[in-house]
C-alpha positions in Angstrom: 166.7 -4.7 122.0 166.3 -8.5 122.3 164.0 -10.4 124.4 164.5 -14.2 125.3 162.1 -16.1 127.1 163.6 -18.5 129.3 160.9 -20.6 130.3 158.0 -19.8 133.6 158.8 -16.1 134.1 162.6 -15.4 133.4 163.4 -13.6 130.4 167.0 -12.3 129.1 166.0 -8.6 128.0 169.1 -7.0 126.4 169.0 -3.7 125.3 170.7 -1.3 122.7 173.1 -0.1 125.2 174.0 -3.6 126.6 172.4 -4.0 129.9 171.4 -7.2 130.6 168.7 -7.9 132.8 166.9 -11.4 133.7 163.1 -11.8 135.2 162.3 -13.9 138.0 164.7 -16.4 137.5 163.2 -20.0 138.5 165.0 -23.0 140.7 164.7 -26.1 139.4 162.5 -27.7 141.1 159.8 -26.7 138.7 160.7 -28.8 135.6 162.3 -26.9 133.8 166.0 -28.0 133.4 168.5 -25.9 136.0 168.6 -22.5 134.3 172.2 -20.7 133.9 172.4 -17.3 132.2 174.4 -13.9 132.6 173.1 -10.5 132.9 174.2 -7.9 134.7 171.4 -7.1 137.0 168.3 -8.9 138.4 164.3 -8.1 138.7 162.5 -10.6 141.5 159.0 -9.5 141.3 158.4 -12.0 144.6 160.2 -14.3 147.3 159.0 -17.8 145.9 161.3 -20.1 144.8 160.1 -19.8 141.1 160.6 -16.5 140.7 163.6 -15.9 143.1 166.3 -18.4 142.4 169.6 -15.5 142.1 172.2 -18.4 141.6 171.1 -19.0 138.6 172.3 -15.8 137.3 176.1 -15.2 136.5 177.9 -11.8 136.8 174.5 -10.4 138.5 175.7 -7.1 139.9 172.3 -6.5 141.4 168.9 -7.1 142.5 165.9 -4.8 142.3 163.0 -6.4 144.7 161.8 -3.2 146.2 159.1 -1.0 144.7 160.8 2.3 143.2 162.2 4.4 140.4 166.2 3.4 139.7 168.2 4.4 136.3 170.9 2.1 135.7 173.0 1.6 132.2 170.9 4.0 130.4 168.1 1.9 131.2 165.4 3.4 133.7 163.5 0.7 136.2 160.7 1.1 137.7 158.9 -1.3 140.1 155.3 -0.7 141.2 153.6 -2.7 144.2 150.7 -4.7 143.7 149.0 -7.9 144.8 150.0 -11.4 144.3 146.3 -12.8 144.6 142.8 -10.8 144.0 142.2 -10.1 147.8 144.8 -7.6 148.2 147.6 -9.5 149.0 146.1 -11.5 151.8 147.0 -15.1 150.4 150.1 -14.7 148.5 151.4 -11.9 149.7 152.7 -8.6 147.5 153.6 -8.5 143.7 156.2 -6.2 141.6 155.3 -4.9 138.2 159.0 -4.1 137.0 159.1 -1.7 133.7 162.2 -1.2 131.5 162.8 1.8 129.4 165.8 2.4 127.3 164.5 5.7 125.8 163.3 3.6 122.7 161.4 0.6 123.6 159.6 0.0 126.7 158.8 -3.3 128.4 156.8 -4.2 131.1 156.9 -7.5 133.4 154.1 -8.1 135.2 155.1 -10.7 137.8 152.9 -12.8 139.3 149.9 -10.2 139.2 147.2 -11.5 141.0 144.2 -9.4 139.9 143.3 -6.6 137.5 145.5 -3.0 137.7 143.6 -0.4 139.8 143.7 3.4 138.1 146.6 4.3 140.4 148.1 0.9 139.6 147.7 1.6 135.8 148.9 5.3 136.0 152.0 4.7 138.2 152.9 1.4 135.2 152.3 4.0 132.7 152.8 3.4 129.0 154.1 -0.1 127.8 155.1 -0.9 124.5 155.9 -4.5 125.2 153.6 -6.7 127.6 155.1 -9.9 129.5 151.8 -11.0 131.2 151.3 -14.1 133.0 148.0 -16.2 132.0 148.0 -19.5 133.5 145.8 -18.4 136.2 146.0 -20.5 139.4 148.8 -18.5 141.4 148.2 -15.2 139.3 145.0 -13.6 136.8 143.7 -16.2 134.5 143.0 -16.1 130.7 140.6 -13.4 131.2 142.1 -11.5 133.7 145.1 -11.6 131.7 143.0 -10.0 128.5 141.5 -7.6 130.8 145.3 -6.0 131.8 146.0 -6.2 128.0 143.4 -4.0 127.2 144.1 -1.8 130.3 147.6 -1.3 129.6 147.2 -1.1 125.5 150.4 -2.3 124.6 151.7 -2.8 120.9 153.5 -6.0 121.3 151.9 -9.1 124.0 154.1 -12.0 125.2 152.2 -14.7 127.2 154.4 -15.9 130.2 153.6 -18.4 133.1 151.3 -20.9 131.9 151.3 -24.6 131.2 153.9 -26.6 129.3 155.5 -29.5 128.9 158.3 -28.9 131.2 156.4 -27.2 133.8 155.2 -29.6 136.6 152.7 -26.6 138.4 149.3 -27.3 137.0 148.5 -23.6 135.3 146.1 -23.2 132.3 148.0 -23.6 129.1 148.2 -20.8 126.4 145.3 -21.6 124.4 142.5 -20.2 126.7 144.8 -16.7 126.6 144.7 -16.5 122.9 140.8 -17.5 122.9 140.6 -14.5 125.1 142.6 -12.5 123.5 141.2 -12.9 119.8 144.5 -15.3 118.8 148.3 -14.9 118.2 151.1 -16.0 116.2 153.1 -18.9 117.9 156.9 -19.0 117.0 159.6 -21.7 116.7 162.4 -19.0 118.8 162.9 -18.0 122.2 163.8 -14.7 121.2 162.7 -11.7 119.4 164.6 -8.7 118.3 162.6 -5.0 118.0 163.1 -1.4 117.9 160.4 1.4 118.2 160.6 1.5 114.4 159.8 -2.1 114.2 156.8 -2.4 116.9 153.6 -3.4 115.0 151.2 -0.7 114.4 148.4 -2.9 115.9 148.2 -5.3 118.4 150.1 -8.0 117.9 150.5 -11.4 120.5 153.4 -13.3 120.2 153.8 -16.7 121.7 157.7 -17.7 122.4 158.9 -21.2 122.3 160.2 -22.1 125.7 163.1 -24.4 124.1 
């Protein structure tokens, strides 16, 4: 499968089979220039306008925004409910974990979590092979927070998503204080990786995307 990061919390994951699916897709009114991409269906872990903007996705032939279990192009989807803040949802409202599994690799896409996974948070994720996880803190779990799911979920492959950069205008934590956190990570010049369950690292590995 390939995953491209898009900037914020939008990613292209394409799979073996060759469902497309796109993250969170942002409007442009966070700095980023206006995105345009095709896939064929849509996760929205949340209704804000960085995470919700559908227009930007071409030949979309549908959304998942509600928590449950769905099978669709030989990949199953799962959404699991949590909160978008650490008091239970009571500033920001609810948060969808969305998890992809093609029968090969499986990915998770954490949203905007807003706190720590409970144990019946953690169980109902499940296994996770590949870890989007935001770490810009502010709106979601900071650089510690964001370590703390890592080592909850024990995933073999980490990708850092909404935090600081140059395009973005919100005023998140960049990466750095992640991979201080974390214990470091390799930083790469593409926007996109390619893997297989063959080719998932044996240890943990963090990989830092370049958001073009």
């Amino acid at each position: 499968m390939k995953i491209r990061w898009l900037g914020h919390a939008a990613f292209r994951l394409t799979f073996a089979g060759g469902a497309r699916f796109v993250t969170d897709p942002y409007a442009p009114n966070i700095g980023y220039p206006p995105l345009r991409v095709a896939a064929d269906y849509v996760t929205k872990s949340h209704d804000h306008d960085d995470h919700n903007n559908l227009a930007a996705v071409e030949g979309c032939r549908r959304v998942f925004e509600r928590a449950g279990e769905y099978r669709v192009d030989g990949v199953t989807v799962k959404a699991v409910l949590t909160p978008h803040d650490d008091v239970g949802g009571a500033k920001r409202g609810p948060n969808l974990v969305f998890t992809f599994d093609d029968g090969d690799v499986r990915v998770c896409h954490l949203g905007d979590l807003g706190a720590p996974l409970t144990d019946e948070q953690r169980a109902a994720i499940g296994s996770v092979d590949v870890l989007l996880v935001p770490v810009g803190g502010v709106y979601t779990v900071d650089a510690r927070g964001a370590a703390t799911v890592c080592d909850q979920l024990m995933p073999r492959l980490i990708i850092p998503m909404h935090y600081r950069t140059a395009s973005l205008i919100y005023r998140l934590a960049a990466v750095d204080a992640f991979l201080d956190a974390i214990g470091g990570g390799e930083r790469l010049s593409d926007s996109e990786i390619e893997l297989t369950r063959a080719s998932l690292p044996a240890e943990r590995r963090v990989l830092v995307l370049n958001h073009g």
